[in-house]
C-alpha positions in Angstrom: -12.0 -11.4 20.4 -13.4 -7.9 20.1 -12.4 -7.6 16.3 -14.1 -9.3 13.0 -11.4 -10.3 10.8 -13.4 -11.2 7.7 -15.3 -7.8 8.2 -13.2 -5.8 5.4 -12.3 -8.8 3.1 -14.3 -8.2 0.6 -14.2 -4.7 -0.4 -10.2 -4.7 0.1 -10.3 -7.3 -2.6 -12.8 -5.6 -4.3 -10.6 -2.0 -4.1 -7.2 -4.9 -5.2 -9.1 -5.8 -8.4 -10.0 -2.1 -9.8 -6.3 -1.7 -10.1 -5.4 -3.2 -12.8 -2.1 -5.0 -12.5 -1.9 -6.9 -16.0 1.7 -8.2 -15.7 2.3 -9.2 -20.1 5.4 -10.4 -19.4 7.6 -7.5 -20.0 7.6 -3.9 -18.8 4.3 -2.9 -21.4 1.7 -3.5 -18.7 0.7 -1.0 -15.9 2.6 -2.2 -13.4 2.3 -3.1 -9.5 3.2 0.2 -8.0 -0.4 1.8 -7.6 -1.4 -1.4 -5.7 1.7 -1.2 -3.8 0.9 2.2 -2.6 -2.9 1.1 -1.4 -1.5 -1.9 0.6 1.4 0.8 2.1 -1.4 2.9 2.8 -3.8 0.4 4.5 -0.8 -0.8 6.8 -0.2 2.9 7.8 -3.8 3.4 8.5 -3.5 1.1 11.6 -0.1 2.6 12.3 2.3 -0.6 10.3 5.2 0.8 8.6 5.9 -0.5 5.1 8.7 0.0 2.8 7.7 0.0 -1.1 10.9 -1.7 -3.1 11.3 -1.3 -7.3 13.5 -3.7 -9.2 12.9 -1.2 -12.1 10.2 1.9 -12.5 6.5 1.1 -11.8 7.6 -3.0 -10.5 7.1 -2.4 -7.1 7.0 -4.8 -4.1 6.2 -4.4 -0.6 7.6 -5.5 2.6 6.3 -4.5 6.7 7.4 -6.3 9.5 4.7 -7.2 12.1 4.1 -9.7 15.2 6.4 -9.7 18.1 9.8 -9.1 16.5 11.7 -9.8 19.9 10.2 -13.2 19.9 13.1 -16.4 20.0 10.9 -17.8 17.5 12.0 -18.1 14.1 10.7 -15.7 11.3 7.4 -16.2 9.1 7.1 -15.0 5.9 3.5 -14.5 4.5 3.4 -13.7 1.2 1.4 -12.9 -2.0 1.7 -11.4 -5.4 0.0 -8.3 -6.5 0.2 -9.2 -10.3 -2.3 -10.8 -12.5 -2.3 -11.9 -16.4 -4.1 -10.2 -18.5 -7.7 -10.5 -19.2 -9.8 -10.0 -22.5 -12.7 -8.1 -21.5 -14.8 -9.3 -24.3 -14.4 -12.7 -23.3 -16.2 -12.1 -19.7 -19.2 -12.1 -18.4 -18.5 -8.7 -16.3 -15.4 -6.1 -17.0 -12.8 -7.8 -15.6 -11.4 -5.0 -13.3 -14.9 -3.6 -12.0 -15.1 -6.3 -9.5 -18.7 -6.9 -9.4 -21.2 -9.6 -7.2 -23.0 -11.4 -9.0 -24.9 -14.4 -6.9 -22.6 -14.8 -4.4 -19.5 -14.4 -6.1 -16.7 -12.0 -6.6 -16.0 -12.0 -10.0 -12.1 -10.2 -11.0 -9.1 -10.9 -12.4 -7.6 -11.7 -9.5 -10.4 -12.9 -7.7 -8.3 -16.5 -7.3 -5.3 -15.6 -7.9 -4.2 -14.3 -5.9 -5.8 -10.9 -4.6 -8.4 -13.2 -2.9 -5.6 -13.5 -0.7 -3.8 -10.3 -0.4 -7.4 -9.1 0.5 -7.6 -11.8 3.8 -4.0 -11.2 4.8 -4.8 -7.1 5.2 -8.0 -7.3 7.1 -7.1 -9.8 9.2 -4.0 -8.2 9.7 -5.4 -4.6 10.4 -8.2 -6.3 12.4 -5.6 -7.7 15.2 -3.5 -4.6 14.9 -6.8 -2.1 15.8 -7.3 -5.0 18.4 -3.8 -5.0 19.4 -4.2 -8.8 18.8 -0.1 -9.6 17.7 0.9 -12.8 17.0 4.2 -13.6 19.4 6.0 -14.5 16.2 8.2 -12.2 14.0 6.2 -12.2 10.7 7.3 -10.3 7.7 4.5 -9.5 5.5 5.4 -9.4 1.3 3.2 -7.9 -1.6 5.4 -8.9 -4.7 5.8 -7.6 -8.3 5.7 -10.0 -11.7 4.7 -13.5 -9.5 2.8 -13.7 -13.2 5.7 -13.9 -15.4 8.6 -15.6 -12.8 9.2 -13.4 -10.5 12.3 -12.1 -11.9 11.4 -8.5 -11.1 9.7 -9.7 -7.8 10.4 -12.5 -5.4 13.4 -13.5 -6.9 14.9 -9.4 -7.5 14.2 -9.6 -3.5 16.0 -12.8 -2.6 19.0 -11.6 -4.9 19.4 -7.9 -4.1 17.2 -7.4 -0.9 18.2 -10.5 1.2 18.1 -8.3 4.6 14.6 -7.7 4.3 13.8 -11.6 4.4 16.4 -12.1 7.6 15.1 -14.3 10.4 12.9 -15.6 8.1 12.6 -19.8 7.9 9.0 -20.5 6.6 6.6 -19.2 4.4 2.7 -19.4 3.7 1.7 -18.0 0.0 -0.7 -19.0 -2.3 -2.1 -21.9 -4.1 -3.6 -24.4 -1.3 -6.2 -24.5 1.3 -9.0 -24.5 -1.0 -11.7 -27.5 -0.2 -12.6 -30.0 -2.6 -15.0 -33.0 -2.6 -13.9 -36.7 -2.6 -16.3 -39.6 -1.5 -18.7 -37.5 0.0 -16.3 -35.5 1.9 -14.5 -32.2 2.2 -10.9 -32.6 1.7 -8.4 -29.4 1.8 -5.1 -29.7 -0.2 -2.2 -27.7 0.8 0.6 -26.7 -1.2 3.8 -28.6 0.0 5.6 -28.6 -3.1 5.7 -27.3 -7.0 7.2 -28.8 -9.9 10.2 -26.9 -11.9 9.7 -25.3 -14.7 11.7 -25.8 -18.1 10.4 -23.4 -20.9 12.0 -24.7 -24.0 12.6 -23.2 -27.1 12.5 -26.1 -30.1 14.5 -25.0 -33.1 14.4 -27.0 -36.1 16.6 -25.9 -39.1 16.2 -27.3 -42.9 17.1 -26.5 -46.6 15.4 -23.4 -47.2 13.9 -23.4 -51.0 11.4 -22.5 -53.2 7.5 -23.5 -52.1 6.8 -24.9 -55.6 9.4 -27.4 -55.6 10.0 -30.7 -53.7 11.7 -30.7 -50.3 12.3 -33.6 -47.9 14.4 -31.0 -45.4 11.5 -28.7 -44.5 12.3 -27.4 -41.6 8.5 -26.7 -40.4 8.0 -30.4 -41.0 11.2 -31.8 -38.8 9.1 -29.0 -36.2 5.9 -30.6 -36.9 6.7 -34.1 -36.1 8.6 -33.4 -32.8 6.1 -31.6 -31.6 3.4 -34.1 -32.7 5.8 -36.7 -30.9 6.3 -34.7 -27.9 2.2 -34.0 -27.4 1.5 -37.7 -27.9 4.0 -38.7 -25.5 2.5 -40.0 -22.5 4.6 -39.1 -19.3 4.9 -42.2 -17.0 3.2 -41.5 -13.7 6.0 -41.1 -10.8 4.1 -40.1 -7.4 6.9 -38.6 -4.5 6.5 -38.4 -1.1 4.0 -35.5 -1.2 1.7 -37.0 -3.6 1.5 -40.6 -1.9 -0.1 -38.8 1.1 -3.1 -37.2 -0.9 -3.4 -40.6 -2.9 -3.4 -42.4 0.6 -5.9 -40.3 1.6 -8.0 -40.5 -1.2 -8.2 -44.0 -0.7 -9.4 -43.4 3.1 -12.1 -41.2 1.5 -13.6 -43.5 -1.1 -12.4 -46.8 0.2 -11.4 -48.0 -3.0 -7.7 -48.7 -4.7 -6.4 -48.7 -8.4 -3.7 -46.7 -10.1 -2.5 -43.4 -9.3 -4.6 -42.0 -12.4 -7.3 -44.0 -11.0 -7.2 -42.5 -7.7 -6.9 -39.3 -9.3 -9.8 -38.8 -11.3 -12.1 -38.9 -8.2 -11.2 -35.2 -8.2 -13.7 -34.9 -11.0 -12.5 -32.1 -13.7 -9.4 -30.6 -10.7 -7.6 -33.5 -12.4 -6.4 -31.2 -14.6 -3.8 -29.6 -12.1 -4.0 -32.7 -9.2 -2.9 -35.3 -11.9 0.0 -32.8 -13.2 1.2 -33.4 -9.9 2.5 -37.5 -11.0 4.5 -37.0 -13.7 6.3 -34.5 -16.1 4.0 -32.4 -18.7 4.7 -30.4 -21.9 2.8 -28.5 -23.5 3.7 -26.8 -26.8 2.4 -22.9 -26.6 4.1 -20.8 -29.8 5.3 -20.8 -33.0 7.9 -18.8 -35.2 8.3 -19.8 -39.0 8.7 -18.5 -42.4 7.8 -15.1 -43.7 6.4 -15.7 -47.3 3.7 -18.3 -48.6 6.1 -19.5 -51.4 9.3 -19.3 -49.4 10.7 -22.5 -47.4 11.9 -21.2 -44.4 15.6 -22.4 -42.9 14.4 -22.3 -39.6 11.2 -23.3 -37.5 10.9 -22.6 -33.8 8.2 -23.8 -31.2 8.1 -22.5 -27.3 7.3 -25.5 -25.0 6.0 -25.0 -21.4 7.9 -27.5 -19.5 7.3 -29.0 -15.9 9.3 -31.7 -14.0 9.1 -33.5 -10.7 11.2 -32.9 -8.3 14.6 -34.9 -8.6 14.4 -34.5 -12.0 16.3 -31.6 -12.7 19.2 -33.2 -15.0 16.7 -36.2 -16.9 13.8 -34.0 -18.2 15.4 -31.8 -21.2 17.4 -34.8 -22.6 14.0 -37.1 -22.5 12.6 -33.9 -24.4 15.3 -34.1 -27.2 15.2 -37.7 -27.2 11.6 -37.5 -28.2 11.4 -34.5 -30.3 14.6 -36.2 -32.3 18.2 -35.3 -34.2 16.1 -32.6 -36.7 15.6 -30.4 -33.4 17.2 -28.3 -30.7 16.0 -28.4 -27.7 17.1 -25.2 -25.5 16.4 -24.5 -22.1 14.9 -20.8 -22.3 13.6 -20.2 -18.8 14.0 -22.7 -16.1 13.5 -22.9 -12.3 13.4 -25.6 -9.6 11.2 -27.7 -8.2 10.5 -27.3 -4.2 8.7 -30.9 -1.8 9.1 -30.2 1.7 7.8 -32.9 4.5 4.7 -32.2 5.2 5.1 -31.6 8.6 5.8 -29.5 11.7 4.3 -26.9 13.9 3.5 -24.9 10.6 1.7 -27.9 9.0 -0.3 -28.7 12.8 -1.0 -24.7 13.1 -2.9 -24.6 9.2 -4.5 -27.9 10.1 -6.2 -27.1 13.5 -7.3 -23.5 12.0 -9.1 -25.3 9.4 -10.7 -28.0 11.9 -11.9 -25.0 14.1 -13.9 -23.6 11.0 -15.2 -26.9 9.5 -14.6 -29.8 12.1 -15.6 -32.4 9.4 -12.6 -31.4 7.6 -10.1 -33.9 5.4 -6.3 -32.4 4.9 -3.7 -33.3 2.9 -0.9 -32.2 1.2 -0.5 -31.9 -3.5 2.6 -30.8 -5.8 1.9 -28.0 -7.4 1.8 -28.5 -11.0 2.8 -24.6 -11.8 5.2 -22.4 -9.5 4.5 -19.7 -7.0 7.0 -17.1 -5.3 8.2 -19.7 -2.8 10.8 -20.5 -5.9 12.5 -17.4 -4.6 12.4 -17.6 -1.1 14.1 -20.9 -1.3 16.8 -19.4 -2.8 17.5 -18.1 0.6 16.8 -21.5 2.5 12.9 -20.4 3.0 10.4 -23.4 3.2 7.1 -22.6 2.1 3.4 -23.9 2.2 0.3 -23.0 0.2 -2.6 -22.0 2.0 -5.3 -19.9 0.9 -8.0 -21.3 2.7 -11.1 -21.6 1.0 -14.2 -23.5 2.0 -15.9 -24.4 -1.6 -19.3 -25.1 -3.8 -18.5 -29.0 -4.7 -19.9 -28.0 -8.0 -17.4 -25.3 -8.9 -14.7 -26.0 -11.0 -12.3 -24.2 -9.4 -9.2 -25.0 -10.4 -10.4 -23.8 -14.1 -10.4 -19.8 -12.9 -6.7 -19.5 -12.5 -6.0 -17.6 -15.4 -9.7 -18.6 -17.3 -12.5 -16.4 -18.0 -14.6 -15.3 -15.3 -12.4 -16.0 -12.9 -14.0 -15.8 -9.3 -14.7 -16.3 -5.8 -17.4 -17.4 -3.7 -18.3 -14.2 -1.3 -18.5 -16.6 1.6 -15.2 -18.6 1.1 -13.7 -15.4 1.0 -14.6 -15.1 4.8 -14.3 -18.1 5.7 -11.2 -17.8 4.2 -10.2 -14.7 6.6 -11.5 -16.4 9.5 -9.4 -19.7 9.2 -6.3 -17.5 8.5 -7.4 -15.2 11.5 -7.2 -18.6 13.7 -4.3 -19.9 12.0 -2.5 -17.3 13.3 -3.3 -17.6 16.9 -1.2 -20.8 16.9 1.8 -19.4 15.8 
């Protein structure tokens, strides 16, 4: 190969980060159409037309084609998001949106997630196109708007009103997998195989409203108090599927011992967090709403509840919630989406696994749920299967599952090539 795919990795992430693409939520925040216009303009440079798509003003997305397009092969969709939450500058270390090295790492909102991989997807993509290196496999590249806040304005706007830009497609490789961690001594990779559905609930409880100076045994912040008291105590029984036998299978291999799914789990140090989220359902109560004078009872309490269920428990998990939370409380579904497992298998699965051999032949691989959701909940509405896999070679001692979304949030320099390197061979066996 004449070209150096990881040669431009780091400054096009750097040059990602300096836009600020704060997605609040709503409309409020800057927007994704300045970074839009930079990964248009990037493309064009090494002659790749683009075609920069709004659901509303300022939320932009951007599809290219690329690869052999008359191939019989079926489509690939590689896709990220060029959103990120918000970031309290305060809080950090660095400005946030400077996107300065500091000992080795590329600190950013958006460092992780996910313009870490935006960044390796356009160099080694203008790499092989200088090179005229084209994978013999349509490919349809995707930058997308509000991944951050559900993707209504994004991956799913696209799936719903722009269907023909996705045709051919049949797989997808996004974000959220690849990333090395250390079990027993050894490196093992998760990829992404699956994520669990997501059921924000709002919690209403309703009372006697009153005066504050008199008794009350209908207080309607109480009734909301003890659900949600109930619900965080609850423990969630641990329910491993398909995709999550596999890693626990392998984590046995690595440290040759057995025990419990939990067990197993907490070999992955403090990445249990997110792995372990990956057995069982979690809630997690986030906001409040009550009352608007100290001496006034209030009628009405309401709570917000972050919501995640396995897969095949679409129609069980918001009746165990009211079950728990009890008759003083309404449980309503607010914002809800499905959860995705595919097999872990197939040329797609054998392609990510031998580029990750080739760049650290002591590899371990294996497959985790997701415990939060990615833009691959969109593509499936249009019959897309999708696969994690930002690959990422990494320090055992970094936390790294802490920096999505968490304070100086960042990436090692050197993973980030690597990174481009593996995805530069992973593409060769398409």
């Amino acid at each position: 190969m004449g070209y150096v795919p990881e040669s431009e990795v780091l400054e096009i992430c750097r040059d990602l980060i300096r836009i600020d693409t704060s997605n609040y939520g709503d409309d409020s925040g800057p927007g994704e159409r300045k970074a839009a216009e930079y990964v248009a303009a990037s493309l064009s440079e090494v002659g790749i037309d683009s075609e920069i798509v709004e659901s509303r003003p300022g939320r932009a997305s951007i599809v290219a084609r690329w690869g052999n397009q008359d191939s019989p092969k079926p489509g690939l969709l590689i896709h990220g998001h060029l959103d990120v939450v918000p970031a309290q500058a305060g809080d950090w270390q660095v400005d946030p949106f400077a996107a300065e090295v500091v000992d080795g790492y590329l600190f950013g909102r958006g460092a992780v997630d996910m313009k870490d991989f935006d960044a390796m997807l356009l160099s080694v993509v203008r790499a092989r196109q200088r090179d005229g290196s084209i994978p013999d496999r349509p490919i349809t590249l995707v930058f997308t708007a509000d991944e951050e806040a559900g993707g209504s304005k994004g991956a799913h706007w696209i799936a719903e009103n722009r269907p023909d830009l996705l045709e051919g497609c049949t797989e997808a490789i996004g974000e959220v997998g690849g990333f090395s961690t250390e079990i027993g001594g050894k490196r093992l990779y998760l990829i992404e195989s699956g994520e669990k559905g997501i059921a924000w609930m709002r919690l209403r409880a309703r009372g006697t409203a009153g005066h504050g100076s008199m008794g009350n045994h209908d207080n309607a912040i109480t009734h909301l108090a003890t659900g949600l008291i109930a619900l965080g105590e609850h423990e969630w029984p641990g329910e491993p599927g398909p995709t999550m036998n596999l890693l626990l299978a392998k984590v046995r291999e690595l440290t040759g011992t057995e025990g419990s799914a939990d067990e197993l789990l907490e070999h992955f140090g403090p990445a249990v967090r997110m792995i372990g989220a990956g057995i069982r359902n979690t809630t997690n109560s986030t906001m409040l709403e009550a009352g608007y004078k100290h001496n006034v009872i209030p009628g009405e309490a309401i709570a917000y509840v972050d919501g995640r269920y396995l897969p095949g428990h679409t129609d069980t998990f918001v009746p165990a919630v009211q079950k728990i939370v009890g008759d003083h409380i309404a449980v309503e579904p607010y914002i809800t989406d499905t959860a995705l497992e595919f097999p872990f298998e197939g040329d797609l699965v054998d392609a990510m696994t031998v580029a990750i051999h080739a760049h650290d032949p002591e590899a371990h691989i294996a497959p985790f749920l997701m415990s939060g959701g990615t833009d691959a909940k969109g593509w499936n509405k249009v019959g897309i299967t999708s696969f994690g896999f930002t690959p990422l070679r990494l320090p055992p001692d970094l936390d790294f599952t802490a920096l999505f979304h968490g304070v100086d949030e960042r990436v090692p320099v050197d993973a980030l090539e690597f990174g481009a390197r593996v995805f530069d061979t992973f593409l060769d066996q398409l």
